[in-house]
C-alpha positions in Angstrom: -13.3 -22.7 16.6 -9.6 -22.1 17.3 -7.7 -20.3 14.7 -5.1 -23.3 12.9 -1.4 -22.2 12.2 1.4 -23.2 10.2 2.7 -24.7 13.7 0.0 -27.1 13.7 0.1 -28.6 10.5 2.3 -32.0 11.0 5.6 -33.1 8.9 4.8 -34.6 5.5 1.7 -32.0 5.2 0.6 -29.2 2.6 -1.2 -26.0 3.8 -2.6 -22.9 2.4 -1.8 -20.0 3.8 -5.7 -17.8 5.2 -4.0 -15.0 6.7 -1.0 -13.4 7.7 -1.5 -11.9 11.3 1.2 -9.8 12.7 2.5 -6.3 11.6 5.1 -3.9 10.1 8.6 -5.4 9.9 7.4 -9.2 10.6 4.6 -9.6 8.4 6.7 -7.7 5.7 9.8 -10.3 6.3 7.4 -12.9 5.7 5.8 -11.6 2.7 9.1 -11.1 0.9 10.0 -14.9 1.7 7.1 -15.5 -0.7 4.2 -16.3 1.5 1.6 -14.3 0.9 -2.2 -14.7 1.1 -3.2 -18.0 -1.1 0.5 -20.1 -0.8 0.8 -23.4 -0.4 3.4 -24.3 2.2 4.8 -28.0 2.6 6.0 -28.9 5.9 9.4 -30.9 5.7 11.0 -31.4 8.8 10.8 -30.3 12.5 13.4 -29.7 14.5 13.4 -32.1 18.1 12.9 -29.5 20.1 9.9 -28.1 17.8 12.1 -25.1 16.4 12.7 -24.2 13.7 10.0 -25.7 11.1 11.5 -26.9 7.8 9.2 -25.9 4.9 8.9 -25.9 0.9 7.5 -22.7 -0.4 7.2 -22.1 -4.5 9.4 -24.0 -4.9 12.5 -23.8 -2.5 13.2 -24.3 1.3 12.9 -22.1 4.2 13.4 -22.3 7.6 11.2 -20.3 9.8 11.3 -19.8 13.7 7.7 -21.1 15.4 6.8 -17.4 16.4 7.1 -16.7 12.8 4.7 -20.0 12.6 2.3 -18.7 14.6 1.2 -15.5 12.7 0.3 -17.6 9.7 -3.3 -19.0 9.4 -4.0 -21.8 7.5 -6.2 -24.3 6.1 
């Protein structure tokens, strides 16, 4: 089974985030956004070109490159 990521979760969408892949100054940028092991992310817009991804996270709006998408599992 192939591993899901905030890029694949569609526009209108809520998410949990599984796992934060990645390491040292990435996944420590990405932890101090608030997301961290257990959030719930809301998708809100994507861009035409499919970067950057619009998203809700506790509570206030972020906007985060798809690279930084893709090191986030979710379900």
């Amino acid at each position: 089974m192939q591993m899901k990521t905030l890029r694949d979760i569609k526009v209108g969408e809520t998410a949990k985030v599984v796992k934060i892949h990645g390491e040292g100054g990435l996944k420590r940028r990405i932890m101090d956004m608030g997301i961290t092991k257990g959030t719930e992310i809301f998708v809100r817009k994507v861009a035409p070109l499919g970067d950057p991804i619009e998203v809700t996270v506790r509570g206030y709006e972020l906007t985060l490159r798809k690279d930084d998408a893709d090191i986030l599992e979710m379900e």
